[in-house]
Steps between C-alpha positions, in 0.01 A plus 500: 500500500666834527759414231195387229347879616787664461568357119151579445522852610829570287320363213194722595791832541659415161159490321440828651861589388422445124151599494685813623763517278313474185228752628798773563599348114211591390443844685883598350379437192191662478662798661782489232266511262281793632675690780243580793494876451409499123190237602378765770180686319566907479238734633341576210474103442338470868224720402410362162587127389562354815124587564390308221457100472712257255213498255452843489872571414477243241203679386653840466851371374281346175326844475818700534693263216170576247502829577885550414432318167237683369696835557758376318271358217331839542841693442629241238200555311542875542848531404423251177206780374770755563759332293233384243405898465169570707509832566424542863540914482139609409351249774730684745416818369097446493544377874772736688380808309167461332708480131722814542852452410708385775885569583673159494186271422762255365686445833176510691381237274830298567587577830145491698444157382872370571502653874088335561653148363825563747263597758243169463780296459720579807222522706382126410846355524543672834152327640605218337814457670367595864260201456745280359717565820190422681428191357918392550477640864220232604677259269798551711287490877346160349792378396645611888222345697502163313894394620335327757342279259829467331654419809279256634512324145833491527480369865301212383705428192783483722302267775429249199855551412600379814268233526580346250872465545383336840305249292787473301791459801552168521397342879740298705 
């Protein structure tokens, strides 16, 4: 009796043994992949996107991505009318100094517009990429929390495995 337990608890200690092994696979890779300290979420992440839910990320990811578009449609269309010939200096004029003449209207016309599109643009793409890294950091946890589901599929696999080469050792 104690010889049939014994084989049974070996075979019970190397199950463990590769359901182990292939989790700590699994963990090296992941970790290889995305070292611990660049998954951990920086301050100013605790107090803004890790607040908000999967959805709501999506959400604001979507509205972030139009957003960046249409400032640079806006600017494309902008630089276009300047190279086409619109002449932007008596609308800059009329608005910064009720139609008086203006020192430098022409780089003011150029330059204002250029540092708001820089402005919109880096802004968006910085929100962007926070909730991006969001959305990869609970990628990542998921990812984490389901190797036991990958090891106990692999535990089973391996049980048919073995039961099956049972079935197929021949009896004496």
């Amino acid at each position: 009796m104690e010889a049939g337990s014994s084989n049974a608890a070996e075979q019970d200690a190397a199950r463990r043994s590769r359901r182990a092994r292939i989790v700590a696979r699994v963990r090296a890779e992941i970790s290889a992949i995305s070292p611990e300290r660049t998954r951990r979420a920086s301050l100013i992440e605790r107090y803004t996107v890790v607040r908000l839910s999967w959805s709501q990320i999506v959400r604001l990811n979507r509205i972030l991505e139009v957003l960046g578009r249409l400032t640079t449609v806006i600017y494309g269309v902008f630089i276009v009318t300047l190279v086409l010939g619109v002449d932007w200096r008596h609308g800059v004029q009329d608005t910064f100094n009720s139609g008086e003449p203006l020192r430098g209207v022409v780089a003011l016309v150029i330059v204002l517009p250029t540092l708001i599109f820089v402005a919109l643009h880096s802004i968006t793409g910085y929100g962007r990429w926070r909730l991006q890294r969001e959305l990869w950091r609970r990628d990542v946890a998921q990812m984490s929390a389901g190797l036991g589901e990958v090891a106990e599929a692999a535990e089973q696999e391996t049980e048919q495995e073995e039961a099956e080469r049972e079935r197929a050792r021949p009896r004496a």
